[in-house]
PDB file of the backbone (N, CA, C, O) and the ligand in Angstrom, with CONECT records:
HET     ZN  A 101       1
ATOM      1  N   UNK A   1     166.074  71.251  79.045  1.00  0.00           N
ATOM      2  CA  UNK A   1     164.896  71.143  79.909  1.00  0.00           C
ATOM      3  C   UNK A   1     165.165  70.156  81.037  1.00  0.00           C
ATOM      4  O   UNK A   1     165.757  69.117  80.743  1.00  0.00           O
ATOM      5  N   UNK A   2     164.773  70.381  82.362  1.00  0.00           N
ATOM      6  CA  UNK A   2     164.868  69.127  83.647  1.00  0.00           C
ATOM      7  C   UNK A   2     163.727  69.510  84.254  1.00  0.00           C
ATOM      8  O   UNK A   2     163.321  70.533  84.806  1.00  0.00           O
ATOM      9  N   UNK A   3     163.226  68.217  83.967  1.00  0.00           N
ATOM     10  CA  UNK A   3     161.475  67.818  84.039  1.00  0.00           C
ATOM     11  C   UNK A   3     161.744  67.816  86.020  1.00  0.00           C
ATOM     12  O   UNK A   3     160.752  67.879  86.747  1.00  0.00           O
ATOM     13  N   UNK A   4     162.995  67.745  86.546  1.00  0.00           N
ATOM     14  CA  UNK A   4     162.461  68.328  88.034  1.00  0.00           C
ATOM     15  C   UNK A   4     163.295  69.137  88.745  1.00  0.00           C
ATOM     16  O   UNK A   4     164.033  68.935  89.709  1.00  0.00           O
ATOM     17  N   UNK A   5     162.929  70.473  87.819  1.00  0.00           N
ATOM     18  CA  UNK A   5     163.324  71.536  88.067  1.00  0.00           C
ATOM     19  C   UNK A   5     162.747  71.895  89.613  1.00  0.00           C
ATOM     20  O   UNK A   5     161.662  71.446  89.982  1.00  0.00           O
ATOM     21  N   UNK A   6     163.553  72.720  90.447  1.00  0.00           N
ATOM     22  CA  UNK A   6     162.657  72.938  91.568  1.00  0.00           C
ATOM     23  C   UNK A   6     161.608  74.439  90.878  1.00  0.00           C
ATOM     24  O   UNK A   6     160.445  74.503  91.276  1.00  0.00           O
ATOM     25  N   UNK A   7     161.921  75.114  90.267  1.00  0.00           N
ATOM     26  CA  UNK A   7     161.283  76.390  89.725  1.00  0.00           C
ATOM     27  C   UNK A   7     159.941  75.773  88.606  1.00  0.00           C
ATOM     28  O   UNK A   7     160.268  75.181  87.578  1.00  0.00           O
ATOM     29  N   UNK A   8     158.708  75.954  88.892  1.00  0.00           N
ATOM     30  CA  UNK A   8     158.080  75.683  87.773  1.00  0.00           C
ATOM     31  C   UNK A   8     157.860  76.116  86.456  1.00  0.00           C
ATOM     32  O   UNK A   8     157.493  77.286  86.349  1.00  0.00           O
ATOM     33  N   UNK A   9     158.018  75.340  85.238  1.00  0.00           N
ATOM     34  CA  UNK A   9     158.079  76.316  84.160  1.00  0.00           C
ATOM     35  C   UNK A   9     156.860  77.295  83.709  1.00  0.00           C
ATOM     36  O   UNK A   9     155.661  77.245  83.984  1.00  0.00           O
ATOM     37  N   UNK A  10     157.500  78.071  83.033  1.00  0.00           N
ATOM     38  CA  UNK A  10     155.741  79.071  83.398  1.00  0.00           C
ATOM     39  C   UNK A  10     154.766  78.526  82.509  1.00  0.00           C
ATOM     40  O   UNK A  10     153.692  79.085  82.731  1.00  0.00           O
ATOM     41  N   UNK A  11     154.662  77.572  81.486  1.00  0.00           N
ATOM     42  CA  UNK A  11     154.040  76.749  80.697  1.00  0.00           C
ATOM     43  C   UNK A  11     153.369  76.199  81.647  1.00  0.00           C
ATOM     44  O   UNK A  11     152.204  76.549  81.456  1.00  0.00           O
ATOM     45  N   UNK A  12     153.418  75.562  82.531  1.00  0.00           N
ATOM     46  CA  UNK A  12     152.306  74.938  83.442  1.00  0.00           C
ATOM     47  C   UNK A  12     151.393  75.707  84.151  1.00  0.00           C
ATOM     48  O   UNK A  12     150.440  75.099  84.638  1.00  0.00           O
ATOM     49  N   UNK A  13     151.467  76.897  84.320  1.00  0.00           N
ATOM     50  CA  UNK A  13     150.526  77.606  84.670  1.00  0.00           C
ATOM     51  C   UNK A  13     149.046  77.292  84.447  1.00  0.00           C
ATOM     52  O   UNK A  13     148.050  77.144  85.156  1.00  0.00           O
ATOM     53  N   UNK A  14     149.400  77.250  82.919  1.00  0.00           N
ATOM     54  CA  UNK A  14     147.952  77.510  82.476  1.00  0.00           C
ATOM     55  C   UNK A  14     147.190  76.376  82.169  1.00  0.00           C
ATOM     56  O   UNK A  14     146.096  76.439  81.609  1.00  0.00           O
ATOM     57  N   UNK A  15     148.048  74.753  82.720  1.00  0.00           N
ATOM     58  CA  UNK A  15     147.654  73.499  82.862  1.00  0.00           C
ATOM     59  C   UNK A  15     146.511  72.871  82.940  1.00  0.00           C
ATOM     60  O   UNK A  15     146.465  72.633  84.147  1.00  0.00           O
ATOM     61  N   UNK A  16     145.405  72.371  82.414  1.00  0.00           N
ATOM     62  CA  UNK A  16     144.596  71.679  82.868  1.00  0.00           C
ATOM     63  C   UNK A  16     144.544  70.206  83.140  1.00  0.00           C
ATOM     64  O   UNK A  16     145.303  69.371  82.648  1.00  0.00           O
ATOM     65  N   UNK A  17     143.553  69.978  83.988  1.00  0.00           N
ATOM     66  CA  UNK A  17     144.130  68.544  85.130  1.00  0.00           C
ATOM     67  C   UNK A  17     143.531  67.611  83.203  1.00  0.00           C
ATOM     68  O   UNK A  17     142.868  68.153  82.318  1.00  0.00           O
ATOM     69  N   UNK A  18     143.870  66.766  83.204  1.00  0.00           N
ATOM     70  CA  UNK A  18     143.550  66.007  82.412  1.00  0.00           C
ATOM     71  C   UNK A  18     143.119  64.375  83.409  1.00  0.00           C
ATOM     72  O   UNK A  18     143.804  63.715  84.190  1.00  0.00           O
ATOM     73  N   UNK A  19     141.826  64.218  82.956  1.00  0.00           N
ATOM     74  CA  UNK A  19     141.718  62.576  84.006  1.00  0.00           C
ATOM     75  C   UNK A  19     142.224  61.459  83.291  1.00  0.00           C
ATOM     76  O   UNK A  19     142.436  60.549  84.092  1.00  0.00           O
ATOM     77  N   UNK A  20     142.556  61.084  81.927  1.00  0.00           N
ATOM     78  CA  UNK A  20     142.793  60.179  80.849  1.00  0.00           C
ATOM     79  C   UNK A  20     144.682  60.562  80.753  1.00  0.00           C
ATOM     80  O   UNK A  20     145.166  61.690  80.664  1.00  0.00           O
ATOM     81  N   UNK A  21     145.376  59.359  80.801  1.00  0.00           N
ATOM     82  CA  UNK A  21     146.700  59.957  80.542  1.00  0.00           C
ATOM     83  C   UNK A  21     147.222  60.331  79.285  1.00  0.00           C
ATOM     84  O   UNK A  21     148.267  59.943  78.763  1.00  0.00           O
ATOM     85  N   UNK A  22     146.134  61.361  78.727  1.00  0.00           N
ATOM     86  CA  UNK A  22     146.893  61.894  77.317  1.00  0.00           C
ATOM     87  C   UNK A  22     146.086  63.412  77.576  1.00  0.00           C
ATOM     88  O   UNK A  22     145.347  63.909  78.427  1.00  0.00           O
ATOM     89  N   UNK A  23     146.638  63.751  76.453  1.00  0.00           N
ATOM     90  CA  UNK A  23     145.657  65.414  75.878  1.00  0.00           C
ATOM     91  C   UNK A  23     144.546  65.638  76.211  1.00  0.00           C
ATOM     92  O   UNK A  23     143.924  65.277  75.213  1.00  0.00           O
ATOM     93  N   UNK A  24     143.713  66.038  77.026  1.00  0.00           N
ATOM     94  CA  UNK A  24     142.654  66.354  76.791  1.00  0.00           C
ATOM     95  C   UNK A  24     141.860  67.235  75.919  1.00  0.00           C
ATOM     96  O   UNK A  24     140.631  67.239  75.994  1.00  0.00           O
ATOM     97  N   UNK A  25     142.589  68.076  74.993  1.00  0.00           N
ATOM     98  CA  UNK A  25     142.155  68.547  74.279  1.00  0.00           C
ATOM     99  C   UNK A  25     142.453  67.626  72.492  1.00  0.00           C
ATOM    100  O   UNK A  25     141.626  67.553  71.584  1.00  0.00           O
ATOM    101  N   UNK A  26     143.862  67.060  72.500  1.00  0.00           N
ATOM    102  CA  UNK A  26     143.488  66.795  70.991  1.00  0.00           C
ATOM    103  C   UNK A  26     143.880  65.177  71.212  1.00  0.00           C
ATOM    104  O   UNK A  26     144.289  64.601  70.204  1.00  0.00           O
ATOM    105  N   UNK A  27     143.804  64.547  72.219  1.00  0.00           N
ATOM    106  CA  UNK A  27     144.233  63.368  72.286  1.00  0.00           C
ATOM    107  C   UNK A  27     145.868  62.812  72.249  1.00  0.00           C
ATOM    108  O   UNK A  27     146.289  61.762  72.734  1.00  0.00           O
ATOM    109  N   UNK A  28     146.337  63.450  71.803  1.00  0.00           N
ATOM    110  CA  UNK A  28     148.188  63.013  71.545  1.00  0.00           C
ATOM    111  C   UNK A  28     148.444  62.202  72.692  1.00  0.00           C
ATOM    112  O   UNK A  28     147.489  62.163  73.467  1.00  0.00           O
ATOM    113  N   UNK A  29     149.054  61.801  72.898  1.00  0.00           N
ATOM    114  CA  UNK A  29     149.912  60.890  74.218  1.00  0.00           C
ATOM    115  C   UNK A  29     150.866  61.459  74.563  1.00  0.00           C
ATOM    116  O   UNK A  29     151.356  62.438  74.000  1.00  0.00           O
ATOM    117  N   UNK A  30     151.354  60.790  75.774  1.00  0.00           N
ATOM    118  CA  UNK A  30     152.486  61.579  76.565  1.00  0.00           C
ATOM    119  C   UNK A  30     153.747  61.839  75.883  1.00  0.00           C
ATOM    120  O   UNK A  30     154.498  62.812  75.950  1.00  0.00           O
ATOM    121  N   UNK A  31     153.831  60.535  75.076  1.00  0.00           N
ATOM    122  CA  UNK A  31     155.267  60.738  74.124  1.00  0.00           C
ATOM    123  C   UNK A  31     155.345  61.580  73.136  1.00  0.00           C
ATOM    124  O   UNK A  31     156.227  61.561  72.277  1.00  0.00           O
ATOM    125  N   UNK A  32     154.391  62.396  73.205  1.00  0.00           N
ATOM    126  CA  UNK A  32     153.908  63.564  71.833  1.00  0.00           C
ATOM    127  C   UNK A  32     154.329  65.256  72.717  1.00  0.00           C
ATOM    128  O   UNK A  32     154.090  66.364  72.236  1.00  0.00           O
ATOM    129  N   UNK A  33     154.888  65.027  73.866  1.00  0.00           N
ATOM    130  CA  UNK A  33     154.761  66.381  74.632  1.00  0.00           C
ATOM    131  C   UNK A  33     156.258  66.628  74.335  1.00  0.00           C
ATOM    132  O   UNK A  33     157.105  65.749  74.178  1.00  0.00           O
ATOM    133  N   UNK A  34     156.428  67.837  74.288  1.00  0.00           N
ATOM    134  CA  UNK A  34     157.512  68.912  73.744  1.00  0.00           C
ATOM    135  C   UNK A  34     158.217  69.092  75.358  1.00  0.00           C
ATOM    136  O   UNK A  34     159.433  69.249  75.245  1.00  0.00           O
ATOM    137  N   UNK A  35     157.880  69.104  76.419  1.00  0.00           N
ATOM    138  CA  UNK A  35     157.959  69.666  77.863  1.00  0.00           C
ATOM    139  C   UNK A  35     157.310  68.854  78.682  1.00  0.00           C
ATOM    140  O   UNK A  35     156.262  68.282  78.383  1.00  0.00           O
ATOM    141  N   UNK A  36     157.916  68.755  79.798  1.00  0.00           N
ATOM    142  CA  UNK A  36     157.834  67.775  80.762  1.00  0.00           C
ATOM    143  C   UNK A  36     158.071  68.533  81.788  1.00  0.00           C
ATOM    144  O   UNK A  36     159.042  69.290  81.776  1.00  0.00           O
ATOM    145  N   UNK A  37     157.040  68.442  83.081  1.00  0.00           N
ATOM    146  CA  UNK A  37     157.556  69.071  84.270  1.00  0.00           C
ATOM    147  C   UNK A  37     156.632  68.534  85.400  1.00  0.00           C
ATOM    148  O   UNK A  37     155.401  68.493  85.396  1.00  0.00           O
ATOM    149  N   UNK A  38     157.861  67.964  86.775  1.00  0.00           N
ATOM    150  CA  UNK A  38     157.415  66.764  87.530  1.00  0.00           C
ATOM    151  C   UNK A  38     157.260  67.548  88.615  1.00  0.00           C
ATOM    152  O   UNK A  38     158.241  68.121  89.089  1.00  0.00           O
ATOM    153  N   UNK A  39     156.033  67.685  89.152  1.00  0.00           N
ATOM    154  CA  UNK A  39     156.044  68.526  90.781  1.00  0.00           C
ATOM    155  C   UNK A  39     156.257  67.284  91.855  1.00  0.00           C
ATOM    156  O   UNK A  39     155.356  66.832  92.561  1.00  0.00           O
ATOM    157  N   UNK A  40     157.615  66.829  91.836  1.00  0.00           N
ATOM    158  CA  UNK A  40     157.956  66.293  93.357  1.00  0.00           C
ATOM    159  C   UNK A  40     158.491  66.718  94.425  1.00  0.00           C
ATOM    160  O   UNK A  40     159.142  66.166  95.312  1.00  0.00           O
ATOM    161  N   UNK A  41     158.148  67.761  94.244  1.00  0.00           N
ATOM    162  CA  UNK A  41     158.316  68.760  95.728  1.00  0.00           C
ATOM    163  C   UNK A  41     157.222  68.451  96.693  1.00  0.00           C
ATOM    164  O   UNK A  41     157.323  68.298  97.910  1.00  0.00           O
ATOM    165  N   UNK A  42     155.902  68.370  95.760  1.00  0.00           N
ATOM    166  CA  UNK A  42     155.084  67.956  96.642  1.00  0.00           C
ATOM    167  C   UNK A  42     154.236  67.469  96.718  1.00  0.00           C
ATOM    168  O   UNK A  42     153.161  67.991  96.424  1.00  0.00           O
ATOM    169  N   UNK A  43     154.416  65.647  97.360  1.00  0.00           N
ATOM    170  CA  UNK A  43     153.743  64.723  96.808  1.00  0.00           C
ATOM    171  C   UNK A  43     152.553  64.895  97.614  1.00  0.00           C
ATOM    172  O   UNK A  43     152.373  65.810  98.418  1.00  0.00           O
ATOM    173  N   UNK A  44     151.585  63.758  97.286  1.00  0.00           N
ATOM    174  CA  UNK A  44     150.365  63.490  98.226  1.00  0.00           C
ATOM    175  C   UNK A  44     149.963  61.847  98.130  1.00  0.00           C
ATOM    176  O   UNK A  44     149.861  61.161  97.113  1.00  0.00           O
ATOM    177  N   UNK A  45     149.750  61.412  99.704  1.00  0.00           N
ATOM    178  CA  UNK A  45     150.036  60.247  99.887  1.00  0.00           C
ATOM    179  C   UNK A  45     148.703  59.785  99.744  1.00  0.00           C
ATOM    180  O   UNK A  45     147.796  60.276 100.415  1.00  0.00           O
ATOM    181  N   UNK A  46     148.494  58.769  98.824  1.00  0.00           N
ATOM    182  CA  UNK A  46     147.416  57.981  98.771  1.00  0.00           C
ATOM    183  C   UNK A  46     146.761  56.892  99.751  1.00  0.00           C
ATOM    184  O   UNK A  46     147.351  56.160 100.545  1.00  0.00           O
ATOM    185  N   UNK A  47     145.807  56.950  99.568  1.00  0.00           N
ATOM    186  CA  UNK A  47     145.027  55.794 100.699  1.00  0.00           C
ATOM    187  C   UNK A  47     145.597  54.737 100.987  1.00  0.00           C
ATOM    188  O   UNK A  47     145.222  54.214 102.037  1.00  0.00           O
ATOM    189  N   UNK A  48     146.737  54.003 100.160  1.00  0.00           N
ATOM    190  CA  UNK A  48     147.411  53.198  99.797  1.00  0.00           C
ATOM    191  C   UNK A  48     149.175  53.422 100.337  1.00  0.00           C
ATOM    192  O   UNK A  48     150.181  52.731 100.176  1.00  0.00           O
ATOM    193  N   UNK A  49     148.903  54.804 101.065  1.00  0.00           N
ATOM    194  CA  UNK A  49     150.307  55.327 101.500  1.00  0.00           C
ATOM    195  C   UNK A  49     150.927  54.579 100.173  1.00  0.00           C
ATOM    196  O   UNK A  49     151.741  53.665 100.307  1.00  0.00           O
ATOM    197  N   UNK A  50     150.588  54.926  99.183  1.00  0.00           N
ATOM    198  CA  UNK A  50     151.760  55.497  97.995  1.00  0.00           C
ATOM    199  C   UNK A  50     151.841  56.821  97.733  1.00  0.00           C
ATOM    200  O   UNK A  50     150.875  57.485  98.107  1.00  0.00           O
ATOM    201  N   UNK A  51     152.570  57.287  97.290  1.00  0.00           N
ATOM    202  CA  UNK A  51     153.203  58.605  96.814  1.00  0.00           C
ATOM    203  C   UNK A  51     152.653  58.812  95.433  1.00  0.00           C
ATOM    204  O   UNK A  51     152.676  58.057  94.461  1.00  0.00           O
ATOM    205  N   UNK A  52     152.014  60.350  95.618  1.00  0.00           N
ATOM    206  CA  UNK A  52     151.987  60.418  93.845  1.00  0.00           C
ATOM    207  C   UNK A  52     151.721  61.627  93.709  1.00  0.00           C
ATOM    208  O   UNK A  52     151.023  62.200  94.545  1.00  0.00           O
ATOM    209  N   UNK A  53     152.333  62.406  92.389  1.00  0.00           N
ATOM    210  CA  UNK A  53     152.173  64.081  92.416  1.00  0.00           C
ATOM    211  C   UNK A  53     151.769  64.057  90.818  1.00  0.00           C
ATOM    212  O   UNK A  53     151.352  63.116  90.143  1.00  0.00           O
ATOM    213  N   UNK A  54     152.008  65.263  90.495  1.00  0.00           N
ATOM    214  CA  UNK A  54     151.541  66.153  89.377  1.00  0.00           C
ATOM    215  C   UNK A  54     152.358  65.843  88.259  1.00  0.00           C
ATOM    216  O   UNK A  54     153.432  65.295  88.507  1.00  0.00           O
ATOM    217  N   UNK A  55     152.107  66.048  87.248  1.00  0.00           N
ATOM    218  CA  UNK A  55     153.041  65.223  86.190  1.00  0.00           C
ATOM    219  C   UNK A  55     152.504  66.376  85.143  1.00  0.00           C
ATOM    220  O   UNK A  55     151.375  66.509  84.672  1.00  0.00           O
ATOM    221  N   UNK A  56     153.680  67.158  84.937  1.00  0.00           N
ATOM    222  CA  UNK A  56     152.764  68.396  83.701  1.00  0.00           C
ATOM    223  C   UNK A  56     153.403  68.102  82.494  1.00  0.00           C
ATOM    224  O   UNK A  56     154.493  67.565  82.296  1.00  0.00           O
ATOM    225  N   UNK A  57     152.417  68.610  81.579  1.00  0.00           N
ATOM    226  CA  UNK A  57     152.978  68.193  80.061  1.00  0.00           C
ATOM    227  C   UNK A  57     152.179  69.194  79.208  1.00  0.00           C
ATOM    228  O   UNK A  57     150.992  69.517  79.255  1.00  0.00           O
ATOM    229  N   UNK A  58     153.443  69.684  78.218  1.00  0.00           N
ATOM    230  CA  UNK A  58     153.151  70.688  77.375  1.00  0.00           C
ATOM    231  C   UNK A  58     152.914  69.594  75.766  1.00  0.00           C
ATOM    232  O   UNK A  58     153.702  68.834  75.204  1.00  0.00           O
ATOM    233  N   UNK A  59     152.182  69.791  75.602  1.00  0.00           N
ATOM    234  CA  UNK A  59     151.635  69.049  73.936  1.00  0.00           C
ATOM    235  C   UNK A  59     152.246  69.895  72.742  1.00  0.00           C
ATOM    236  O   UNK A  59     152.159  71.037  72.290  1.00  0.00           O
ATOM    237  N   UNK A  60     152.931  68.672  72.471  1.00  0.00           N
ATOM    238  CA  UNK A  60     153.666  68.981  71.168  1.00  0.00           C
ATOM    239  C   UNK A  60     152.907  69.283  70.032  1.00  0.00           C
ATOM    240  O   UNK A  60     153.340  70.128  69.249  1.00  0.00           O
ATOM    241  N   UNK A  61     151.554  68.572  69.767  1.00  0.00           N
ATOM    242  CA  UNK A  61     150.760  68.703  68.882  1.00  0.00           C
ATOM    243  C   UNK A  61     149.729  70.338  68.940  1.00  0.00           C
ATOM    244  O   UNK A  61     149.571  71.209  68.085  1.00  0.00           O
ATOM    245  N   UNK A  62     149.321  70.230  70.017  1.00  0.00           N
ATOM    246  CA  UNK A  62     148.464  71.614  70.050  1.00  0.00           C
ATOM    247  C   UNK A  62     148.510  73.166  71.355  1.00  0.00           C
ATOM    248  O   UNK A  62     147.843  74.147  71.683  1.00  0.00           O
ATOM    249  N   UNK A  63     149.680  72.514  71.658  1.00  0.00           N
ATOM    250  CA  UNK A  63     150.474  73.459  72.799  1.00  0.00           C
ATOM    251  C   UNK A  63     149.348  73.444  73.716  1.00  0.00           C
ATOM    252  O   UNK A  63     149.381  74.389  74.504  1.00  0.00           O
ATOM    253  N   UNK A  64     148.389  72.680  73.849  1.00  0.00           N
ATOM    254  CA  UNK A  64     147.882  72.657  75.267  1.00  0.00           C
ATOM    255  C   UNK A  64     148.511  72.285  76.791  1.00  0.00           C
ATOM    256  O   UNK A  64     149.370  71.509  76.374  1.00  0.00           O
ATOM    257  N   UNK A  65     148.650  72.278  77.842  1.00  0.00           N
ATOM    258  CA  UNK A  65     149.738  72.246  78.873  1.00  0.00           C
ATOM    259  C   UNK A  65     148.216  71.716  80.015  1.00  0.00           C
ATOM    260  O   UNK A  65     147.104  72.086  80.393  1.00  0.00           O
ATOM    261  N   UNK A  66     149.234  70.603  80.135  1.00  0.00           N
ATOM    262  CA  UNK A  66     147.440  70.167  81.011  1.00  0.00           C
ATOM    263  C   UNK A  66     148.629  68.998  82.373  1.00  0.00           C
ATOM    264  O   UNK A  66     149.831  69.104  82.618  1.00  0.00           O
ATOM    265  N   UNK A  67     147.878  68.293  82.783  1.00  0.00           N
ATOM    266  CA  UNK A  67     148.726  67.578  84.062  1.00  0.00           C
ATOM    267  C   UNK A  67     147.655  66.322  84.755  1.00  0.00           C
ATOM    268  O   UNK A  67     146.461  66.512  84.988  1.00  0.00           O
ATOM    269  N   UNK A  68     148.465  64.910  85.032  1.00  0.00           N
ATOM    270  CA  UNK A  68     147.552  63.958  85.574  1.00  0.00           C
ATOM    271  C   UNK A  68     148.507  63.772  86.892  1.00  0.00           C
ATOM    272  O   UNK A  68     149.683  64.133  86.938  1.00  0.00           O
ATOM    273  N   UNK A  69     147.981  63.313  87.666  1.00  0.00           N
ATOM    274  CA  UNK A  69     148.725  62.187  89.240  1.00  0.00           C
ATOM    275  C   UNK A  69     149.452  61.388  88.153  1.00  0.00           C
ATOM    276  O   UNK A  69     149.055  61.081  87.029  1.00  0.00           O
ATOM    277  N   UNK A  70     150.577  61.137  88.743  1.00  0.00           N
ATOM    278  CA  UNK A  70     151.457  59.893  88.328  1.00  0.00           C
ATOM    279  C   UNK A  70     150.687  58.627  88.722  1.00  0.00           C
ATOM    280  O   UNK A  70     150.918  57.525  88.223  1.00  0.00           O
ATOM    281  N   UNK A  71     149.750  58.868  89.658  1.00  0.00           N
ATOM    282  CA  UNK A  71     149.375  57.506  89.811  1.00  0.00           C
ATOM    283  C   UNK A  71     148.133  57.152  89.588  1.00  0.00           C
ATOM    284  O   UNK A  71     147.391  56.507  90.328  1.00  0.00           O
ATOM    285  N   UNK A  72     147.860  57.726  88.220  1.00  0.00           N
ATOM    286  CA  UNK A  72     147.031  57.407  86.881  1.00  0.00           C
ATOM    287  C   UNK A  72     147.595  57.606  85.396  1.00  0.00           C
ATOM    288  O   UNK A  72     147.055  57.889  84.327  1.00  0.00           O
ATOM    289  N   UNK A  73     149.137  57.294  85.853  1.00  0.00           N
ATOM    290  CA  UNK A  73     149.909  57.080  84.670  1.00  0.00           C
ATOM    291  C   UNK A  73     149.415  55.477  83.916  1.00  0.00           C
ATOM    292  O   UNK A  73     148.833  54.762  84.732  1.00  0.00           O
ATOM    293  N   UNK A  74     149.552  54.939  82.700  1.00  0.00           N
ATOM    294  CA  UNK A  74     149.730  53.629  82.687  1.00  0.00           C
ATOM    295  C   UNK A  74     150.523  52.654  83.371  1.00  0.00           C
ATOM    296  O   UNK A  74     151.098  53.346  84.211  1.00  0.00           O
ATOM    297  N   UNK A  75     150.792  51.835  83.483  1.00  0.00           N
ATOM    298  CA  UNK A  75     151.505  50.821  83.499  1.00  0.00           C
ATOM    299  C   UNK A  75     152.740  50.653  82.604  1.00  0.00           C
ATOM    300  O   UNK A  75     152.475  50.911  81.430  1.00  0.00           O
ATOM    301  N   UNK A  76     153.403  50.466  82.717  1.00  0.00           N
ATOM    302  CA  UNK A  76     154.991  50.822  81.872  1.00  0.00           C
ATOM    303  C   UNK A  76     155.616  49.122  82.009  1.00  0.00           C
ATOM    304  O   UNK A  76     155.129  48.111  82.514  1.00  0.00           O
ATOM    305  N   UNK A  77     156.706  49.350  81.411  1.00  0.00           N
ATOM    306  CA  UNK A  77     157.654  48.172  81.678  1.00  0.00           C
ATOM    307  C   UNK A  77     158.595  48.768  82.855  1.00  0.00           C
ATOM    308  O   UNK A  77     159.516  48.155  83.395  1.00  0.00           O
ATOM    309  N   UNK A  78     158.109  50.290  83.183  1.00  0.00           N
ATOM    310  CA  UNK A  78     158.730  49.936  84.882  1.00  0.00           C
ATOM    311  C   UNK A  78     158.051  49.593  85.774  1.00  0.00           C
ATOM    312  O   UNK A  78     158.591  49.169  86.796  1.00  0.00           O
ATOM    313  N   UNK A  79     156.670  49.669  85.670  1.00  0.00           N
ATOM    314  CA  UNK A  79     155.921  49.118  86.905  1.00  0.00           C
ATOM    315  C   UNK A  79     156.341  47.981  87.422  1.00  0.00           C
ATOM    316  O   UNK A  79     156.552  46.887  86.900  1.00  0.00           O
ATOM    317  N   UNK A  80     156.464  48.446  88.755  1.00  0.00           N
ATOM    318  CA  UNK A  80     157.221  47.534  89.693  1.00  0.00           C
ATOM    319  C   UNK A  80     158.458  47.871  90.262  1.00  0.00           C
ATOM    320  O   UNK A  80     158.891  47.535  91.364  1.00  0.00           O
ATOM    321  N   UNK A  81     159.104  48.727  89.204  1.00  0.00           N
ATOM    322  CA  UNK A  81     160.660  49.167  90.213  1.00  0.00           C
ATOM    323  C   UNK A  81     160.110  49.934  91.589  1.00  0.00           C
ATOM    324  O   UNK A  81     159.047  50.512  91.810  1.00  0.00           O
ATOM    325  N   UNK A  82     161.011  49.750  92.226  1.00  0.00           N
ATOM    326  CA  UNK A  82     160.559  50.818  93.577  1.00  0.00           C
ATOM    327  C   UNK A  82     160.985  52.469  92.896  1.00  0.00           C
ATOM    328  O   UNK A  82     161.630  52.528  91.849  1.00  0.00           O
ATOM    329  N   UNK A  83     160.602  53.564  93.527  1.00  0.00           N
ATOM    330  CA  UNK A  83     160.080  54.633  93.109  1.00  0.00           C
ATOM    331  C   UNK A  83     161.464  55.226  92.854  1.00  0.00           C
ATOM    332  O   UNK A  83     161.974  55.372  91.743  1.00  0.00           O
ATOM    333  N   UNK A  84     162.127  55.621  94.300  1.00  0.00           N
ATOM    334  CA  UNK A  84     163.154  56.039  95.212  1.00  0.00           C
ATOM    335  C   UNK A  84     164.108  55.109  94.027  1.00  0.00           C
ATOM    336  O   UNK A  84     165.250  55.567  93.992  1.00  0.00           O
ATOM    337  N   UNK A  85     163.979  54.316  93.378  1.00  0.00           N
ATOM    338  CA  UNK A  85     165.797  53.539  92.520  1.00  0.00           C
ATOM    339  C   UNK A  85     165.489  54.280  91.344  1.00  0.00           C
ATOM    340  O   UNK A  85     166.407  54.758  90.678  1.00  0.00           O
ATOM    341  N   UNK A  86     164.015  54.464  90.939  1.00  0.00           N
ATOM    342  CA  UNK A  86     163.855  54.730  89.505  1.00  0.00           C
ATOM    343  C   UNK A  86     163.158  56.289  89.013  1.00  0.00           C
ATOM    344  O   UNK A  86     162.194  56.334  88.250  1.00  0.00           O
ATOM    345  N   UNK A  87     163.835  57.553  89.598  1.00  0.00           N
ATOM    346  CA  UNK A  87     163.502  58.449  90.076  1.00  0.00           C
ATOM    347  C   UNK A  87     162.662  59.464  88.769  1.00  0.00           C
ATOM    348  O   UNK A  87     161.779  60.322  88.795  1.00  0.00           O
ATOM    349  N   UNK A  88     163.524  58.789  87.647  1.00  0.00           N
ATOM    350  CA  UNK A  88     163.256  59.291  85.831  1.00  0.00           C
ATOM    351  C   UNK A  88     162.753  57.887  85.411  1.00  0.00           C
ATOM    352  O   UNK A  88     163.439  56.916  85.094  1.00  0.00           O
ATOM    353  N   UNK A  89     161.377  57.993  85.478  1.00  0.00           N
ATOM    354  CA  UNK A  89     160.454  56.814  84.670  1.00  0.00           C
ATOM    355  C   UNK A  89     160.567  56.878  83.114  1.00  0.00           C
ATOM    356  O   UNK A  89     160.755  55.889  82.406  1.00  0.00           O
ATOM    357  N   UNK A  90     160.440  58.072  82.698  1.00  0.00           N
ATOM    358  CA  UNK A  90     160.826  58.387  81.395  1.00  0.00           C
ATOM    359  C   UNK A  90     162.223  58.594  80.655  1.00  0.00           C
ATOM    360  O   UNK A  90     162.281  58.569  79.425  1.00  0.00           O
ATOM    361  N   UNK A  91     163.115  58.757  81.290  1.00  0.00           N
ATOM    362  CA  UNK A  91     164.630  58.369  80.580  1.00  0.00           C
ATOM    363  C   UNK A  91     164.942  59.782  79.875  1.00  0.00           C
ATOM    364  O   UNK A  91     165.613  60.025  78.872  1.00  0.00           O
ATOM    365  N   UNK A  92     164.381  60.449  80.554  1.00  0.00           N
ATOM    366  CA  UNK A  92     164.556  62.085  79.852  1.00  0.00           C
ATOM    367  C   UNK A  92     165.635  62.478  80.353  1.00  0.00           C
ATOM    368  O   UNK A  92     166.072  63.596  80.078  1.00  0.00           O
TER     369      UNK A  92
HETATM  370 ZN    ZN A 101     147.243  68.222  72.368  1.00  0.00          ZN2+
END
């Protein structure tokens, strides 16, 4: 799997936006997703001229396939690298 594939996987199709960064349907967290797929083809610049796109995730627990902005991800122990050095936040 390469979470930035330019082709989207067809699992995201049927995505729903999730506003909370986990499941919206059974709660699991991000580290519970089977599939990962990063739309940085095409970002959208925040009020803040930061960068931030689509972040899809297939749930390992209940195969729901849903998606938040990266920039209503948590806070990590990378927050803070610049974007552009740290291109795989997740180490996938
Ligand atoms: Zn789920």
């Amino acid at each position: 799997m390469n979470p930035f594939s330019p082709v989207p996987p067809s699992w995201t199709e049927s995505a729903v936006h999730a506003h909370q960064f986990d499941c919206p349907r059974c709660g699991a967290a991000v580290n519970k997703a089977k599939s990962v797929w990063i739309n940085r083809r095409s970002p959208v610049y925040t009020e803040a001229h930061r960068r931030k796109w689509q972040e899809f995730y297939h749930c390992g627990e209940c195969e729901t396939a849903w998606w938040a902005w990266s920039s209503d991800r948590p806070p990590t122990e990378w927050s803070g690298a610049k974007e552009d050095e740290n291109p795989n936040p997740f180490g996938i």
